[in-house]
C-alpha positions in Angstrom: 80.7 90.2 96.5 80.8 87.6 94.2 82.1 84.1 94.1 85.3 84.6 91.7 85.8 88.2 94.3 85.1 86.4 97.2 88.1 83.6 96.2 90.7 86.3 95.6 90.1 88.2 98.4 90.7 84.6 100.8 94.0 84.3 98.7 94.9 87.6 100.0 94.1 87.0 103.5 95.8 83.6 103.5 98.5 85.1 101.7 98.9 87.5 104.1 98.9 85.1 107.0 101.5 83.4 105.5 104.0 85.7 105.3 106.2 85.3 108.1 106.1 88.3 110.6 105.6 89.8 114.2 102.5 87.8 114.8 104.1 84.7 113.5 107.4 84.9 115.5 105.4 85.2 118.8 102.9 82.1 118.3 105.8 80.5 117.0 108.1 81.1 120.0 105.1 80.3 122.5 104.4 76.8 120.3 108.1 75.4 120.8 108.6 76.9 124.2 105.2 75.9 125.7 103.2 73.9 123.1 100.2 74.2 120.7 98.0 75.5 123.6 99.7 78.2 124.5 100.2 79.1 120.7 96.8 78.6 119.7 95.9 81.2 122.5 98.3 83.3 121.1 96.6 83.4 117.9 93.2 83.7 119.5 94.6 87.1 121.2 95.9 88.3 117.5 92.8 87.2 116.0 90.4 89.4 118.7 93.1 92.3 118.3 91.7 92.8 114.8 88.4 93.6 116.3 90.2 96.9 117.3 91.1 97.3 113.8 88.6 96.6 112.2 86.2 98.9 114.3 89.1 101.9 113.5 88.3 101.5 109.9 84.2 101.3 110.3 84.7 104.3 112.2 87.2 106.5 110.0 89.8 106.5 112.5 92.0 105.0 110.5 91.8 108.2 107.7 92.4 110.4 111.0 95.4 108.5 111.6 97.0 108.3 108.2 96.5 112.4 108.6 98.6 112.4 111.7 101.9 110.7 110.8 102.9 112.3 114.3 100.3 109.4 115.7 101.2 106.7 113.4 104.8 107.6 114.5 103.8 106.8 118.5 102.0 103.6 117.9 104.9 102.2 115.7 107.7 103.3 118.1 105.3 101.5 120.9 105.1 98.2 118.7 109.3 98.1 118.3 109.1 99.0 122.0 107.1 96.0 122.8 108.8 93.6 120.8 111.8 94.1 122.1 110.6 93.6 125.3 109.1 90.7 124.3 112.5 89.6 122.6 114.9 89.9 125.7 111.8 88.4 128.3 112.1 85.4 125.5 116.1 85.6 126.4 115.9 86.0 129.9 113.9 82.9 130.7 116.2 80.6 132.6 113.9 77.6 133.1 114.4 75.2 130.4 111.4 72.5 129.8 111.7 69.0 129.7 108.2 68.3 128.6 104.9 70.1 127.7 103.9 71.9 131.1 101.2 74.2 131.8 102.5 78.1 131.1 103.1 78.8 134.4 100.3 80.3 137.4 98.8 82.7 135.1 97.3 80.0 132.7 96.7 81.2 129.1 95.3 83.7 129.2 99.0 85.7 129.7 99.9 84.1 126.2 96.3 85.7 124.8 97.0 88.6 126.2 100.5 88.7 124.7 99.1 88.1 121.0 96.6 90.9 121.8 98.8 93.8 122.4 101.5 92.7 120.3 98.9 92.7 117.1 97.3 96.3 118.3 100.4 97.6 117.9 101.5 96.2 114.9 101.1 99.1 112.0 100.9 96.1 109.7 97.9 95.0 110.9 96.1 98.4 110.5 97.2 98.7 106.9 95.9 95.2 105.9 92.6 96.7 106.3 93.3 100.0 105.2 94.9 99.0 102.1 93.2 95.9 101.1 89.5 96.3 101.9 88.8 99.1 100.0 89.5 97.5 97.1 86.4 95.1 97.7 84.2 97.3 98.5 81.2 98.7 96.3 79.3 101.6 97.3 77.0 101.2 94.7 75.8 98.3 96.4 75.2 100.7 99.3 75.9 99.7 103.4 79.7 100.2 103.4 79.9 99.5 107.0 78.0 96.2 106.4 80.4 95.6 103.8 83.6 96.2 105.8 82.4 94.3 108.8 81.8 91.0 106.4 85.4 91.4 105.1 86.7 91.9 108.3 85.0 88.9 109.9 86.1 86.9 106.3 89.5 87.9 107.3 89.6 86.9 111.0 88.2 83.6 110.4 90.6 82.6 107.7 94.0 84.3 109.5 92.9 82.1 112.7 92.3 78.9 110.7 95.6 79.5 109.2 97.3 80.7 112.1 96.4 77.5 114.2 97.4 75.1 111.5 100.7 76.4 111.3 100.8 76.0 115.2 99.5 72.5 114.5 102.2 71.7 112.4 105.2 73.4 115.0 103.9 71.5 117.5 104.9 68.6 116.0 108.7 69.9 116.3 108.1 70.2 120.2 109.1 66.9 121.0 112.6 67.2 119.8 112.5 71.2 122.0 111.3 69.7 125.1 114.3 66.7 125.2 117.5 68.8 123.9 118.4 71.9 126.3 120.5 73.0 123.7 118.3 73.2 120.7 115.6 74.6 123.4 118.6 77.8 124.1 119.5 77.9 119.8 115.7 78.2 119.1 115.1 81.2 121.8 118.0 83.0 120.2 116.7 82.4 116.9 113.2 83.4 117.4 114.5 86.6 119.7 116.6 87.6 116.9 113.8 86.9 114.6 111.5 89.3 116.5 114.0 92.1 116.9 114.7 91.5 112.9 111.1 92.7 112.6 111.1 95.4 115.4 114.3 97.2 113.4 112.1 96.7 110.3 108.9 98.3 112.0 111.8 101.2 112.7 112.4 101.8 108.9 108.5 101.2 108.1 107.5 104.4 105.7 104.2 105.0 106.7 
């Protein structure tokens, strides 16, 4: 890949990253509800999640899926699912914060585990790879898995560093979360809605 190639292809990623959506709402909601740890963890657990996906496409499984719409149809009506789970658990959590605590017994790694499932099952997430890396890749230059394994990892690296600087700048609105109840109840709704916004949209996705 060269230089000029390689430039374009980070706009896309970063581009991509940017674009507000499931992934975003949930580091989002764990960044003002618990702070940047527990967001950054987030994002780690998105981040690995693409591992998954990125291994579907090295391995054709993504081509086997397209051909079943029947399977595409189950993982997107389990993303929805899971959103909206994670939606009304946002909701239902009565314990308002007064400052930046630990998230709870289970440490962070419930928060990386969140981010994990919730980008596995995100349709969008397959069809990043399926849709964009193809068009960087050269099989006259031969080694097409080497190929899509550099992307991928190109991807990753840049997602997470954009990802956690985003988290780096929410945390900054913390503060005000942590000392007004009210504002603390008005974000949950906002973000809840926000995820369910995205769950309908995942129920009107034309694969």
């Amino acid at each position: 890949m060269s230089f000029n190639e390689l430039i374009v292809y980070i706009g896309f990623v970063i581009g991509f990253a940017l674009t507000p959506g499931p992934n975003m709402m949930l580091y989002l909601t764990y960044t003002f509800e618990y702070g940047r740890r527990a967001g950054w963890a987030t994002a780690a657990g998105i981040v690995s999640s693409f591992v998954v996906h990125l291994s579907a496409i090295a391995l054709g499984l993504t081509a086997i899926l397209v051909s079943m719409p029947h399977a595409l149809d189950l993982l997107r009506y389990c993303g929805i699912a899971y959103l909206i789970y994670l939606a009304i658990t946002n909701l239902n959590t009565v314990k308002w914060k007064t400052g930046e605590v630990q998230p709870g017994n289970s440490g962070l790694h419930v928060f990386y585990l969140k981010g994990f499932i919730g980008n596995l099952l995100n349709p969008g997430s397959l069809f990043l790879y399926f849709s964009i890396l193809p068009q960087f890749l050269h099989p006259e230059r031969g080694q097409l898995l080497w190929q899509n394994i550099k992307l991928g990892l190109i991807q990753m690296c840049f997602s997470f560093i954009t990802n956690c600087t985003i988290i780096y700048l929410a945390g900054f609105a913390t503060d005000t979360f942590f000392k007004n109840e009210t504002y603390q109840k008005w974000v949950r709704i906002t973000m809840s809605f926000f995820i369910l916004l995205f769950a309908v949209k995942m129920l009107f996705m034309k694969m």
